[in-house]
C-alpha positions in Angstrom: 112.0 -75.3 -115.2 109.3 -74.9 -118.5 110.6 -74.3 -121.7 108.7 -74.3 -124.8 110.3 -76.8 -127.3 108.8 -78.5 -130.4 106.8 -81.6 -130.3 106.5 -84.7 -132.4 103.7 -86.7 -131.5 102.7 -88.7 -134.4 104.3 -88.9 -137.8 103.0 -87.4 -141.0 103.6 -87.6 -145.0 100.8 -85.3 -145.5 101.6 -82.6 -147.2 102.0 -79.4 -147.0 103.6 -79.4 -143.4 102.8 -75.5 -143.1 98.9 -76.4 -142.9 99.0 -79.8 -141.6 101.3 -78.4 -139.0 102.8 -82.4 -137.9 104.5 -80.4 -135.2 103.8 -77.8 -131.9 105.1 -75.3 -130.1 104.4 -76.7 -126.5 105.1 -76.1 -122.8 107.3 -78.6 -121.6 109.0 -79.4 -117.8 112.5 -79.6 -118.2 114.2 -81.4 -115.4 117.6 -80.1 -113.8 120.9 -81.8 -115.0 122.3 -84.5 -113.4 125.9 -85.5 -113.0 127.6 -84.8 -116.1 125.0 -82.8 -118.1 124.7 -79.2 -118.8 121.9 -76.8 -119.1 122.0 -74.7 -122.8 119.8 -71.8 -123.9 119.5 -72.5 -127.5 120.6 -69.7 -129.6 120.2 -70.4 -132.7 118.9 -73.9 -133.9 119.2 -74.9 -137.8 116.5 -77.1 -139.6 118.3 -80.3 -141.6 117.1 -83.1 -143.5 117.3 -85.5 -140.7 114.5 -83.7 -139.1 112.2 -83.9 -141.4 112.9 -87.7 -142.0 111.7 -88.2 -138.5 108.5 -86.4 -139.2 107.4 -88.1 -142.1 108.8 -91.3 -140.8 111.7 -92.6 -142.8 113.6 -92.7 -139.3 111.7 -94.3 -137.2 111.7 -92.8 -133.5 110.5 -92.8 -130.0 107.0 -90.5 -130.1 106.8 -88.1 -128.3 109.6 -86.6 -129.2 111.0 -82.7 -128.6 113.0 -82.3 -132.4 116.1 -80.6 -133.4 119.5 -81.8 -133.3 121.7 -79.0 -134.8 122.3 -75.9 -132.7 124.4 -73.6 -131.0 123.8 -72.0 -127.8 124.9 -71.2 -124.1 125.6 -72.7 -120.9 123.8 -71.6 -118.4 124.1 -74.2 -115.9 126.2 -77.3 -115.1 125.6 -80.4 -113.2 127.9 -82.2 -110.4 130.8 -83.6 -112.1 130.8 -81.2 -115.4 134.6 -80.3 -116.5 134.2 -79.7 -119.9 132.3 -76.5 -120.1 131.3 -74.1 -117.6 128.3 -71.2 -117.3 128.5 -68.7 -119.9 130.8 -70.7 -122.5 129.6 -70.5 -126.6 129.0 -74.1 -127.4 128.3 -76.4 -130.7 125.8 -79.1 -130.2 126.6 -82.8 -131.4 124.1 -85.3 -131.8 126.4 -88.3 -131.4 127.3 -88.1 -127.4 130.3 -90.4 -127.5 131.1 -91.8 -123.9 135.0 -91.9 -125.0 135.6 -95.7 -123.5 133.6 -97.9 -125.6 136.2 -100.2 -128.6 134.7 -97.2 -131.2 135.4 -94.5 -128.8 139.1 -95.9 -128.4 139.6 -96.7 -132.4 139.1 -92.9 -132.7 135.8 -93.3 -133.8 133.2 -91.6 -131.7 130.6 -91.4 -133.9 129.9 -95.0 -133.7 129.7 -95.0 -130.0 127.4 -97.8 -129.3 126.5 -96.5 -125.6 125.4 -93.1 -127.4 123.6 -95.2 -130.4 121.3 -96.7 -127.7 120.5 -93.6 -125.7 120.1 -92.0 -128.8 118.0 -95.0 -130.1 115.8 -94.6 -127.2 115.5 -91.0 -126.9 116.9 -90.7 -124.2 120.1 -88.9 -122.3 123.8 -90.2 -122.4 123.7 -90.3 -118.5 120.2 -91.5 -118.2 116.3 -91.2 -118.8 114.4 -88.0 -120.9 114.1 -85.4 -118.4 111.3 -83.2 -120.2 108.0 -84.0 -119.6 104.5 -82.5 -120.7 101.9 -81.2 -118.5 100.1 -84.6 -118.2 103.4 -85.6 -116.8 104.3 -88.1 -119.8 107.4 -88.2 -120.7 108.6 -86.7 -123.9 112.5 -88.2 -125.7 114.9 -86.0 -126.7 116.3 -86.4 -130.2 119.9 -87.6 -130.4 120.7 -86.0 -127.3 119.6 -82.7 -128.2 116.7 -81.8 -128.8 117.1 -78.0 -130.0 113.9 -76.8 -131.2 113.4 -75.1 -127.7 114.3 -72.0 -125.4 116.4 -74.2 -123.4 118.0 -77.9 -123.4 119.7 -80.4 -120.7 122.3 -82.2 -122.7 125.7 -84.3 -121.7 128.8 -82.5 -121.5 130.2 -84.9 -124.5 127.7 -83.5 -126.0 128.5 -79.7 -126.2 131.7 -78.5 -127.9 132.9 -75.0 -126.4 133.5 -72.5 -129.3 134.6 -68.9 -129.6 132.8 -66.0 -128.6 133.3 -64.1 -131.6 131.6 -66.8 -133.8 127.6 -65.7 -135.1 125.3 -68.0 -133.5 123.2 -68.5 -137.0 127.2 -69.5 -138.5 128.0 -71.9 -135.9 124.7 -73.5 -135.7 125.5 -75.5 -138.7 128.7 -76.8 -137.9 127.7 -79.6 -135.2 125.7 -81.6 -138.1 126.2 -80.2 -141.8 129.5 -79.2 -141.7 130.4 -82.4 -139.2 128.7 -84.6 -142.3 130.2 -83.1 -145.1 132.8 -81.8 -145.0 134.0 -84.4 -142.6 133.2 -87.4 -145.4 135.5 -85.9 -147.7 138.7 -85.0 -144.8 137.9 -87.8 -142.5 136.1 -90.6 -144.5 138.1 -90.5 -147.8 140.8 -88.5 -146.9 140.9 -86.6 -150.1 144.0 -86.1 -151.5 144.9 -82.4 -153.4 144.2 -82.8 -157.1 141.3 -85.6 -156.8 138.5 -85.6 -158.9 135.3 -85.3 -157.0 131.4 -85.3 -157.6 129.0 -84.6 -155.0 125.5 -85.4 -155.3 122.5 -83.7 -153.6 123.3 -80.4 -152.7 121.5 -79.7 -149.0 123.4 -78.0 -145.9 125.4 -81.5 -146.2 125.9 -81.4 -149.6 127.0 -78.4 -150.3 129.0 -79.0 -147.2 130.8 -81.5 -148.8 131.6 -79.6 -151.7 133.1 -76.8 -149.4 135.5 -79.6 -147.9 136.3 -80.7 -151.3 137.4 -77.0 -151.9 139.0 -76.5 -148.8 141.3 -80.0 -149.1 142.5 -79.1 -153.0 140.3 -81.6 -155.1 139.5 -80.6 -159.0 137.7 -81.1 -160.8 134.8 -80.4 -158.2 131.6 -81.3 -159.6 128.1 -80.8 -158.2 125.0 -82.9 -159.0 121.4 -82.0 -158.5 118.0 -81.3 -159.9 117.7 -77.6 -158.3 118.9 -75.5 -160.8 119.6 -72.7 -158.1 121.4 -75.3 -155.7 123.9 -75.9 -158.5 124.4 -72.3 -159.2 125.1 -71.9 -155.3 127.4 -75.0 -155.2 129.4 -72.9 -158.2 129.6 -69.7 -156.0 130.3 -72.4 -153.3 133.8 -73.6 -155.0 132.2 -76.3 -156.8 133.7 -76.2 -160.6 131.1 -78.0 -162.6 127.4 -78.4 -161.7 125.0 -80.5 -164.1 121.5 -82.1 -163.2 121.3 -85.8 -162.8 120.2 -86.6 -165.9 123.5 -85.1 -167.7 126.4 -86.2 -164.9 127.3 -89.0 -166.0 128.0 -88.1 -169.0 129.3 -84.9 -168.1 131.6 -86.7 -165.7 133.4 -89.0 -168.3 134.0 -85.5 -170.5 135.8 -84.4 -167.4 137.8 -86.8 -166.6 139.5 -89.6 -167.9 137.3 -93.2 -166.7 135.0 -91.4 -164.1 135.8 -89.1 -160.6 138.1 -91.1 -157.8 135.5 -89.6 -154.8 131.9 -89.4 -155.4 129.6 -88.1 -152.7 126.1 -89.5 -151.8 124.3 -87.1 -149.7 120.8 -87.7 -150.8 119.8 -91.1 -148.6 118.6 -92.7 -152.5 119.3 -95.8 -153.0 119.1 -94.6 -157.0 121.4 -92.4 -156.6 124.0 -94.8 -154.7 124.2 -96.7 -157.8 124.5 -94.0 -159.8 127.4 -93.2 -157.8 129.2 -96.1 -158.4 128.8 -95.4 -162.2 130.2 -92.4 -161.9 133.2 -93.1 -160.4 136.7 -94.6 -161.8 138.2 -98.5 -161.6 139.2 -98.2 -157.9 137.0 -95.0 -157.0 135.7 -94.7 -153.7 132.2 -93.8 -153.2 130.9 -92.5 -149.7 127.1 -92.7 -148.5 126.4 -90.1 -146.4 122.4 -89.6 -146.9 119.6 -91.4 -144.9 117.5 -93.3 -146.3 114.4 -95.4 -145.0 115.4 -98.7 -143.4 113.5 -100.9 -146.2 115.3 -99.5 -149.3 118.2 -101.7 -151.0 120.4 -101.4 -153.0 121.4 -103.4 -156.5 124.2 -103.2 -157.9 126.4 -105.5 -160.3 128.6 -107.3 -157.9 131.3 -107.4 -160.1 131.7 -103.7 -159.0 133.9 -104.5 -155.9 136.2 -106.9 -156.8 136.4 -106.7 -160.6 136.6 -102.7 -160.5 138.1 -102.4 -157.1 135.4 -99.9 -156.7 134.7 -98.8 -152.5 131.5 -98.0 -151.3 131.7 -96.8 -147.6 129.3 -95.5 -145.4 130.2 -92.6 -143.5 127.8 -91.2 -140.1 128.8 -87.9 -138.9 131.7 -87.4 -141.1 133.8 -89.8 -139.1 134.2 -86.8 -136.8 136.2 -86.5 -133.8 133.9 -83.1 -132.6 135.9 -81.6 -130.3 138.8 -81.6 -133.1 137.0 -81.0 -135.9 134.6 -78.2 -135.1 137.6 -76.3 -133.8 140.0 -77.0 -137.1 136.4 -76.3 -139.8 135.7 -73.0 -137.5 139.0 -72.0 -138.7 138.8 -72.4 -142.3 135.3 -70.6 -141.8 137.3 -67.6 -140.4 140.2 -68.0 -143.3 137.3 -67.3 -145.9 137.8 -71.1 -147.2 134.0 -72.5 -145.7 131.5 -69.5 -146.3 128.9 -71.9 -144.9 126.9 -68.3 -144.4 125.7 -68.4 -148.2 123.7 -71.9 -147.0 121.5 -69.7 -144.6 118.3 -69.3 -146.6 116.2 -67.7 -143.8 115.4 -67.4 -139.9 112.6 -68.0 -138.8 111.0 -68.0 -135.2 110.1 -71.3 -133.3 106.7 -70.6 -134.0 107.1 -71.4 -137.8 108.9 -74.7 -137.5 106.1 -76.4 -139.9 106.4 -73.5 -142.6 110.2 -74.0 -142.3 109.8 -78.1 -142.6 107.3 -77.5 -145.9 110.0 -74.9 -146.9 112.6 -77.6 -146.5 110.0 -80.8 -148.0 110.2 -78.5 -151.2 113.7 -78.0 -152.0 113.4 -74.6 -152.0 115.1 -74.2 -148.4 119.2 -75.3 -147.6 119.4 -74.4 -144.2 116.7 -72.3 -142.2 118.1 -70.8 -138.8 115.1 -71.3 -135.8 115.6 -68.6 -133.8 114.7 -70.1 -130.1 115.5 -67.5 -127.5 116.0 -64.3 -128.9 120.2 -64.0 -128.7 120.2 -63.8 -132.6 119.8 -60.3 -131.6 122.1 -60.1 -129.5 
């Protein structure tokens, strides 16, 4: 079948994205699914970070490659073998397609899945080669398994997540990735205890996610860092207690609390800001690294920090999700008003806008921009 998806065919740090335009609209073939995939129409497809770092580069990726990773949409069609979801279901898109037998998969940690790290490495399906193609017959990857940016998408059943109905498509579009990351650092990654002290730094979709997890699992004080001033003031109406710039945290933090915060939150993929992490947290704090950043930043730090502060540092990819319990249990604090991940949406924009939306986001001005693929926002 054709479907128009976005393409990536070379990167660019040019700037601005909105007149370079890095990315198109194109007509692509999209092959039928095989054994154990599903065909989606895209519903609603939200515009993160991780994107963008594949556009300018900092994650290096198969070219050409159809973008967008975090989406909600449809089943319209299964292949031989499917038992998971069937034609009509609501489902949530996860970019880590865990096969659910590999020593990760069995520890109870599918996002480390190292059968979906290499079919995601290689832009290709969990259950085999791309299956979109351009008109000169090339192939084209998909990106982690998904590749949303389109009117329709052939995915593997581990990679869809059914969820209610009732559930707006531009709300549950950001729980496969944002809400997965954030939030999930905080429950699954640190397993926050009520009454911690927590600062999260950077306040994107993932961000701010975290500091709705924070909220949501009882931690105070809850204290937001970044150089936005609206992005603070959102992470307040968020739950967030405290918000302060970057220059004025630290500080800030050792006002607040006794020796520093026991949690602190990295979601900006800065090296900088790992460190400063570290400072800001307490003899025997944990710090978790949930940001991206390029493959040739390191990072220095006194090494006395581990073992002579019995400080943590702990990387976290997808939140440490299990997906198909964790999209499920965060959907439900969404409906009991404690994750208003709503307030994040700052705009929706058709697919023919995807490189305004990408200089929107480039800019900090954007959190999370809703691509509306198909039409069914409407609907």
């Amino acid at each position: 079948m054709k479907t128009r998806a976005v393409v990536l065919r070379a990167v660019s740090t040019a700037r601005p994205y909105s007149t370079t335009r890095p990315v198109e609209v194109e007509e692509l073939e999209l092959g039928a699914p095989r054994e154990g995939e599903v065909l989606v129409r895209i519903a609603a497809a939200s515009l993160c970070h991780s994107d963008l770092s594949v556009v300018n580069g900092d994650r290096v990726r198969p070219l050409p490659m159809a973008l967008g990773h975090e989406a909600v949409g449809v089943v319209a069609e299964t292949g031989p073998g499917v038992s998971r979801v069937r034609p009509g279901d609501h489902v949530a898109l996860v970019f880590v397609p865990s096969c659910g037998f590999c020593p990760d998969c069995a520890a109870g940690r599918p996002a480390l899945c190292a059968q979906a790290a290499a079919a995601n490495g290689a832009g290709a399906l969990l259950h085999g080669p791309p299956l979109l193609t351009d008109g000169s017959g090339t192939p084209v990857h998909h990106q982690l398994g998904v590749s949303a940016f389109a009117e329709h998408a052939v995915l593997a059943q581990e990679s869809v997540v059914p969820i209610p109905k009732d559930i707006p498509f531009a709300v549950a579009s950001m729980f496969g990735c944002a809400v997965l990351t954030g939030a999930g650092a905080v429950i699954n990654t640190a397993a926050l205890h009520p009454g911690q002290s927590v600062a999260v730094y950077g306040l994107g979709g993932v961000g701010l996610s975290a500091v709705l997890g924070a909220r949501a699992a009882g931690a105070y004080p809850v204290i937001a860092v970044d150089p936005v001033p609206d992005k603070r003031e959102l992470a307040l109406q968020l739950g967030a207690t405290h918000a302060y710039a970057p220059d004025e945290a630290i500080e800030a933090i050792r006002e607040l609390t006794p020796n520093g915060v026991e949690l602190a939150i990295e979601a900006v993929g800065n090296a900088k800001v790992m460190a400063d992490c570290l400072t800001a947290v307490t003899r025997g704090g944990t710090v978790v690294s949930v940001g991206l950043p390029a493959p040739d930043r390191m990072l220095e730090v006194p090494a006395l920090t581990f073992a002579g502060e019995g400080k943590s540092l702990l990387g976290s990819y997808m939140g440490d999700a299990v997906p198909r319990r964790d999209i499920p249990r965060f959907l439900g604090l969404w409906r009991a008003g404690l994750m208003p991940v709503e307030r994040m949406h700052t705009g929706t924009l058709p697919l023919t806008d995807i490189n305004t939306a990408l200089e929107e986001l480039a800019s900090g001005r954007a959190i999370r921009q809703v691509i509306d693929t198909s039409g069914l926002l409407d609907t």
